[in-house]
C-alpha positions as CSV (number, residue, x, y, z in Angstrom):
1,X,139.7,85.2,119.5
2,X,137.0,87.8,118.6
3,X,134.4,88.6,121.1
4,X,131.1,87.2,120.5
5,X,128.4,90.1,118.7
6,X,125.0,91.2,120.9
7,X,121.7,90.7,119.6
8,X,120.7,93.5,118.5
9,X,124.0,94.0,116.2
10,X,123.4,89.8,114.8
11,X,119.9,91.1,114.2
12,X,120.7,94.2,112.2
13,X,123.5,92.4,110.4
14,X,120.9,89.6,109.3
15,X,118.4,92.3,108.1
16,X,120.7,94.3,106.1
17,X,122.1,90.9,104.2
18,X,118.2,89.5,103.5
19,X,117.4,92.5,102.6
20,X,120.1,93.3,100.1
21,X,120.3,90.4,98.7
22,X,116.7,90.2,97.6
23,X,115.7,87.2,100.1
24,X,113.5,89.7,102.1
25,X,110.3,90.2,99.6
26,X,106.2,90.2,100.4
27,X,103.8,92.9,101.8
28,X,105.2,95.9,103.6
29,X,103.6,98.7,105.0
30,X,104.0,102.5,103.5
31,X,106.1,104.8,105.0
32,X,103.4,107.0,106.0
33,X,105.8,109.8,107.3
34,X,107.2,110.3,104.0
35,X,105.0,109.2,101.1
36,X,103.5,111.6,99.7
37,X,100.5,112.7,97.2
38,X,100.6,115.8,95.3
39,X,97.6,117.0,93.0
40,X,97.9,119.9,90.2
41,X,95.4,121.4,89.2
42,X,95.4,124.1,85.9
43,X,93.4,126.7,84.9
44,X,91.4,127.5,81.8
45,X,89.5,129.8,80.0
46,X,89.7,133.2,78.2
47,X,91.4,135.4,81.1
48,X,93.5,131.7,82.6
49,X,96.2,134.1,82.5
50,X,95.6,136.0,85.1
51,X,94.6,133.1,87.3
52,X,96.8,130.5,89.4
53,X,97.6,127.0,88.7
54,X,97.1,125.0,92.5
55,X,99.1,122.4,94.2
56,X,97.7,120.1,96.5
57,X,99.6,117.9,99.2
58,X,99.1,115.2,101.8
59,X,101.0,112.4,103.2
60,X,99.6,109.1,102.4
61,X,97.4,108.2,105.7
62,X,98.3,103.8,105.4
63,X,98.9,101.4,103.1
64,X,100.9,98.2,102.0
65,X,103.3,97.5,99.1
66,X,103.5,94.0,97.5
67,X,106.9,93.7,96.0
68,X,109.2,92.5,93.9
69,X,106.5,88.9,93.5
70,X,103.3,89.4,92.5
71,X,103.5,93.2,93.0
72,X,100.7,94.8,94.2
73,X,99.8,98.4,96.2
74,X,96.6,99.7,98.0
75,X,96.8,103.1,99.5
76,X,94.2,105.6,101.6
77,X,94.7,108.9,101.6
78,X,92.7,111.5,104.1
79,X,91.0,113.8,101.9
80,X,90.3,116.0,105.0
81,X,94.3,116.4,105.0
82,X,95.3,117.8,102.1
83,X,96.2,121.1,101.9
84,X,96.9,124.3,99.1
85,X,100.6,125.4,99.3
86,X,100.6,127.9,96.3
87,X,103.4,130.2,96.8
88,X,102.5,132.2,94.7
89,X,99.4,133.5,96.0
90,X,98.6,135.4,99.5
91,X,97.6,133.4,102.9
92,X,94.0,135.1,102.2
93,X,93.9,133.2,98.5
94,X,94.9,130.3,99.4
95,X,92.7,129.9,102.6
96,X,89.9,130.6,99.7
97,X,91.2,128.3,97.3
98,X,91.6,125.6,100.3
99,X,87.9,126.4,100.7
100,X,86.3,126.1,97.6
101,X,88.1,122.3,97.5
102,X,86.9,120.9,101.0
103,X,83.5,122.4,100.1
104,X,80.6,120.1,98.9
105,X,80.6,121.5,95.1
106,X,84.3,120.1,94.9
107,X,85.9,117.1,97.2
108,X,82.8,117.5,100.1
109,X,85.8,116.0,102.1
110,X,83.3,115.2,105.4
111,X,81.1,113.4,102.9
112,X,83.9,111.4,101.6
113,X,86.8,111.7,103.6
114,X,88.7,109.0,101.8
115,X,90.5,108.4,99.0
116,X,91.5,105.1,98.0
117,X,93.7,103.2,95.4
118,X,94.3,99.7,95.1
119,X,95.9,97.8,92.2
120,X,94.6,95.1,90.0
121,X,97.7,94.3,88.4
122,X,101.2,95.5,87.5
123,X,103.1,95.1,84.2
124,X,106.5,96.3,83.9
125,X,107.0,98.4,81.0
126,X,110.8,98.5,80.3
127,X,113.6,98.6,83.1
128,X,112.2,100.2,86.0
129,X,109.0,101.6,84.7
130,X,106.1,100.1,85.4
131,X,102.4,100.7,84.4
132,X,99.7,100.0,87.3
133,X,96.3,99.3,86.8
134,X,93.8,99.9,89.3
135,X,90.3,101.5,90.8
136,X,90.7,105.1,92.1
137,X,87.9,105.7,94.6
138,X,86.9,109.5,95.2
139,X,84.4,112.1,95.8
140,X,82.1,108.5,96.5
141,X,82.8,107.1,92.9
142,X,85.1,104.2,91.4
143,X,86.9,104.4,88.4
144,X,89.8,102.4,86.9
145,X,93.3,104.8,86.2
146,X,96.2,103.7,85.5
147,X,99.5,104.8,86.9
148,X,102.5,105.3,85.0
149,X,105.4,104.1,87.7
150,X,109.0,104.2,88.2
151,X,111.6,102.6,90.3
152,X,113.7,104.7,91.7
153,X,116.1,103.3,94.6
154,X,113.9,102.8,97.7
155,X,110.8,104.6,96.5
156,X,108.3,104.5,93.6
157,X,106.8,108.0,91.7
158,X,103.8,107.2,89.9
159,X,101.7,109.7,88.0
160,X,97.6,109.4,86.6
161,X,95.5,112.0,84.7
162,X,92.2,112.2,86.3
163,X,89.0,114.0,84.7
164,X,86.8,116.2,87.5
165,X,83.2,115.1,85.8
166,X,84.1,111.4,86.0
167,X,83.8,111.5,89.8
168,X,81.0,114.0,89.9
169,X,82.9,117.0,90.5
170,X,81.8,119.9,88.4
171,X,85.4,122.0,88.1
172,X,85.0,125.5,89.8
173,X,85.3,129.1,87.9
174,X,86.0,132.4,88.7
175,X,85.3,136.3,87.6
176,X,82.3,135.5,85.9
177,X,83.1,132.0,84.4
178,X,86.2,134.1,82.6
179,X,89.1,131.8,84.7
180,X,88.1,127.9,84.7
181,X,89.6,124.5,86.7
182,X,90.7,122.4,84.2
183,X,88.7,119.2,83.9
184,X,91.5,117.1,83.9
185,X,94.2,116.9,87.2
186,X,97.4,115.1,87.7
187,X,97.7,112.9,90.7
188,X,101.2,112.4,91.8
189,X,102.1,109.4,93.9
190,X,106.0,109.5,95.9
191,X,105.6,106.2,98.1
192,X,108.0,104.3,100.1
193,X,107.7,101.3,102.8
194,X,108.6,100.9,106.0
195,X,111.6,100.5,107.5
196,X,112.1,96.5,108.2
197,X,113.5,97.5,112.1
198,X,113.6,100.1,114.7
199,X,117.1,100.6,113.6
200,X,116.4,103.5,111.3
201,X,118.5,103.4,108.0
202,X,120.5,100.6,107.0
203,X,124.2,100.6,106.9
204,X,126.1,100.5,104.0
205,X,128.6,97.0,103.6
206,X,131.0,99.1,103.9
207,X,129.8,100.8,107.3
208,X,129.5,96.7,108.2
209,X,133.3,96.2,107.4
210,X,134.7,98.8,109.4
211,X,132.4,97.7,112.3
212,X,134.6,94.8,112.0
213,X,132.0,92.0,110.2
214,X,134.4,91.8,107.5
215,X,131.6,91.4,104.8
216,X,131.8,93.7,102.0
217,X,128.8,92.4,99.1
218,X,126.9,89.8,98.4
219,X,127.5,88.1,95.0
220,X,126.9,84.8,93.6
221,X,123.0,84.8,93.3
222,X,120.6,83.8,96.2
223,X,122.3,80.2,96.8
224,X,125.3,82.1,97.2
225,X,123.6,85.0,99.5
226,X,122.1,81.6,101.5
227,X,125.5,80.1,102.2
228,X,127.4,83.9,103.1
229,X,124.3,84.3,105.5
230,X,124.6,81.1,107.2
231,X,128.1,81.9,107.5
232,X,127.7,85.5,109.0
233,X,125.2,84.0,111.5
234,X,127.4,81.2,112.5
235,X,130.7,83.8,113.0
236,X,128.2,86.0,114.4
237,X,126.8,83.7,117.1
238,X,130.1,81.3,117.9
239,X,131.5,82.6,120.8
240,X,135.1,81.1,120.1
241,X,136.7,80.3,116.3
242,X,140.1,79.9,114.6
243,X,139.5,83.4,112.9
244,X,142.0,83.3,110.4
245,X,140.0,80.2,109.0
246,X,137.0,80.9,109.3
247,X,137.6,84.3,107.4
248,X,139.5,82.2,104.9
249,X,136.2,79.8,104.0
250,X,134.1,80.8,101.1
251,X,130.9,81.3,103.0
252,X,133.2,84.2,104.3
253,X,134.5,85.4,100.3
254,X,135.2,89.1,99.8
């Protein structure tokens, strides 16, 4: 006889199998301690040369994912957070770069202190691309962009073009109107949800087999993944059973 599993260890075995095997879908929240939005900015003009390209960064502040049904995403990002990290410029540039942008002729980020996205519909484009429409509000001023996604294990990268003058921002020069900001910026989304539990990352089946749960993958579609769950509960929650049959029954199939 095989002791009977705690809690906590049925709970984290459920969670890995739903979510595996697809059953787990709807709203989740954004990882907001690793998604991430990056904005790069170029530089035009006769002497662009002999200016710097910027890179702009923040973590996404909240948001929610709507996935893989009716996919949806809103996010909010803290313009008051984001922050120059040029390397290749000195600590006195970029404190003037990271100036210029939280000043009122560029972002005014205590005016508007937040940036928002939210999606009014999602086509998938071919495999895991997928092209996401939506209003971009900044700088006090909505405009529709649309991102150009991909699907990339856990996370999604999406990239926009934005143009400065459509949200009221005149782009900034230097040396006499010699070096210009490009009009047009890329936005670049890295976003990820949640995790479903306090139980950080989520083993592998195989990290599940040689815990002894004896389950190595889920196959046969979702009526399948049904039956293999109700299984794993049951041997998971039964504190005696003929092991050798139960193991043996195709709720229990390698």
């Amino acid at each position: 006889m095989r002791p009977i599993l705690s809690n906590s260890a049925v709970l984290l075995l459920v969670t890995t199998l739903l979510t595996s095997s697809g059953l787990y879908a709807g709203r989740r929240d954004i990882d907001s301690q690793r998604s991430v939005i990056t904005i790069h900015v170029s530089r035009s003009g006769l002497f662009s040369a002999f200016g710097h390209n910027h890179e702009i960064t923040t973590r996404v502040a909240r948001g929610h994912i709507d996935y893989p049904e009716n996919p949806s995403v809103e996010l909010w990002v803290d313009a008051r957070a984001l922050r120059v990290v040029d390397s290749d410029v000195s600590a006195k540039e970029r404190a003037e770069v990271q100036s210029t942008m939280e000043g009122p002729e560029v972002l005014d980020v205590h005016g508007f202190p937040e940036i928002h996205f939210r999606s009014t519909s999602v086509t998938q484009s071919g495999g895991n691309r997928w092209a996401v429409r939506g209003n971009l509000d900044l700088h006090g001023q909505s405009h529709p962009v649309v991102l150009e996604a991909t699907e990339a294990g856990a996370w999604f990268l999406g990239t926009t073009i934005l143009k400065l003058r459509d949200y009221g921002i005149t782009p900034p020069t230097a040396a006499g109107g010699s070096v210009n900001v490009k009009d047009e910026i890329k936005l670049e989304f890295k976003v990820t949800a949640a995790q479903l539990s306090s139980f950080g990352t989520q083993p592998s089946a195989h990290s599940l087999e040689s815990r002894g749960a004896g389950y190595s993958t889920l196959s046969g579609g979702q009526n399948g993944d049904r039956q293999r769950i109700s299984g794993i509960i049951a041997y998971c929650c039964v504190p005696t059973y003929d092991a050798a049959k139960f193991e043996a029954s195709p709720h229990f199939a390698q």
